[in-house]
C-alpha positions in Angstrom: 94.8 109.9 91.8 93.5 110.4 88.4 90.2 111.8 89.6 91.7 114.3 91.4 94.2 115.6 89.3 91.6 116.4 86.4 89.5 118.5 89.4 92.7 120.1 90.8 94.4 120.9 87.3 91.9 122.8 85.9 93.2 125.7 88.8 96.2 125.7 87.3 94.9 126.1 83.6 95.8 122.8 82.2 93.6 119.7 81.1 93.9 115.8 81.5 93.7 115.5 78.0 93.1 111.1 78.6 94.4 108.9 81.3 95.3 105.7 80.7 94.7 102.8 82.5 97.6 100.1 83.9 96.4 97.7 80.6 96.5 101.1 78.0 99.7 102.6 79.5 101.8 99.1 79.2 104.1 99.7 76.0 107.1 97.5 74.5 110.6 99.8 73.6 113.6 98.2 72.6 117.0 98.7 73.8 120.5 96.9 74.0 118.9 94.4 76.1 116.5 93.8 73.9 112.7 93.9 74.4 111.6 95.7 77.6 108.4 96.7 78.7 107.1 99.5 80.4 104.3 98.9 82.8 102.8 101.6 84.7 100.2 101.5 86.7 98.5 104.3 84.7 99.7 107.1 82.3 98.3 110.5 81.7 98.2 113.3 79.2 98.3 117.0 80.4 97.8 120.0 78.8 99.4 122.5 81.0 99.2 126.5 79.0 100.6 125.2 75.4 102.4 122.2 76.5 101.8 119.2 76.2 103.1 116.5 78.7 102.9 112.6 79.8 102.9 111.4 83.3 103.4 108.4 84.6 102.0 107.0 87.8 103.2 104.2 90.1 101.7 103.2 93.0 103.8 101.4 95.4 102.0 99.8 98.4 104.8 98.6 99.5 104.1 94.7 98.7 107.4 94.7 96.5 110.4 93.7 97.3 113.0 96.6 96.8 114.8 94.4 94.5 112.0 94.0 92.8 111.5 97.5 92.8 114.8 97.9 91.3 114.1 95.9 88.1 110.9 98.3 87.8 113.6 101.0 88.2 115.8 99.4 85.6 113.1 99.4 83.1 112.3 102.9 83.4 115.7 104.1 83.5 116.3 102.2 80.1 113.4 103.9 78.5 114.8 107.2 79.5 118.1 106.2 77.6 116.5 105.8 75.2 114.8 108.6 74.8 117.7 110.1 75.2 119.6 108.3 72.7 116.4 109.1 70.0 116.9 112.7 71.1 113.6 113.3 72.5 111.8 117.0 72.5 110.4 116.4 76.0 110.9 113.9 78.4 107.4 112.5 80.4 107.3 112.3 84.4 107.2 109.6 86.1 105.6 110.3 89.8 105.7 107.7 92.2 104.0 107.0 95.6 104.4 104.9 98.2 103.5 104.2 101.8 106.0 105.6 104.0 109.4 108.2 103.8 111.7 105.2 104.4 110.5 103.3 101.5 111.1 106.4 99.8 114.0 106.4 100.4 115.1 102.6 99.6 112.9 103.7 96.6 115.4 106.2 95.3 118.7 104.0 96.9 117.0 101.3 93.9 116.6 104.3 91.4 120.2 105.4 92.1 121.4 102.2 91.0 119.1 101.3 88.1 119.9 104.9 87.0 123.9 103.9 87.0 123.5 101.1 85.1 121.9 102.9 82.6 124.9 105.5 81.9 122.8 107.9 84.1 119.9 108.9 81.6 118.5 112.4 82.7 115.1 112.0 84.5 112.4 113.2 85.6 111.2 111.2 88.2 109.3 112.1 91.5 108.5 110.6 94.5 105.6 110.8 97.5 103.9 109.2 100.6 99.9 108.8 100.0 99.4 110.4 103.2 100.8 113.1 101.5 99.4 113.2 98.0 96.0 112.2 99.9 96.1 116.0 102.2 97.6 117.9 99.9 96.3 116.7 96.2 98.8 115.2 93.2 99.2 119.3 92.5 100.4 120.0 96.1 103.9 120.9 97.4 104.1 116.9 98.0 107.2 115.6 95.6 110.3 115.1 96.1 112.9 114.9 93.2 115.7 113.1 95.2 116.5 111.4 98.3 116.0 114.0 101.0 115.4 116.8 98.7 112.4 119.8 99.5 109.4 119.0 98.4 107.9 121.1 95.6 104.6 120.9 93.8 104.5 119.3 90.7 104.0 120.6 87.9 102.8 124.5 88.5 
């Protein structure tokens, strides 16, 4: 994924500034809950015109349960609150691809709920199918930013 989004980015002007590996990207925030932790399974930095942004990248293969799946929700949806709540300038995308459209969609009936129990932080979160991302490139019209919603490119 990473490989080809540093070839394919450079067409729309921007720069993987680093990636981060699952190991590198793994970070500790604290919230009401006390300590979470954010584990990704890798992180990037993009320079896209003058802006700067961090994406995060999960890889679902579809070997978790969704209710596991929800607690990984949970934890991202907490770290959005939090930024949030510290009144962050920019907020960092999380893209996420699976296997198939209908674990896509119990993926974002999970995210729907983590996402309510966490006062409904605002997002940006956006979903695939690697058959998709694998035609079409991380860059291509492949995301989708809600259950059933168009797909659009992401981010240019």
């Amino acid at each position: 994924f990473f490989v080809r989004l540093v070839a394919d980015i450079r067409g729309c002007r921007g720069e993987v500034v680093r990636w981060l590996s699952a190991s590198e990207a793994s970070q500790t925030f604290g919230s009401t809950g006390g300590i979470r932790w954010l584990r990704p399974d890798g992180a990037a930095d993009v320079l896209l015109g003058r802006r700067r942004a961090r994406l995060y990248l999960e890889w679902d293969r579809g070997t978790m349960r969704l209710p596991e799946m929800k607690e990984k929700c949970c934890q991202y949806a907490h770290y959005f609150a939090l930024l949030a709540q510290t009144g962050a300038a920019s907020l960092p995308d999380l893209l996420l691809v699976t296997t198939t459209p209908e674990r896509e969609r119990g993926i974002w009936e999970v995210l729907d709920e983590a996402l309510h129990d966490a006062g409904r932080p605002q997002v940006s979160f956006l979903t695939s199918v690697e058959s998709l991302v694998d035609r079409q490139g991380p860059l291509g019209p492949v995301w989708c930013d809600s259950a059933g919603s168009a797909r659009r490119p992401w981010p240019c």
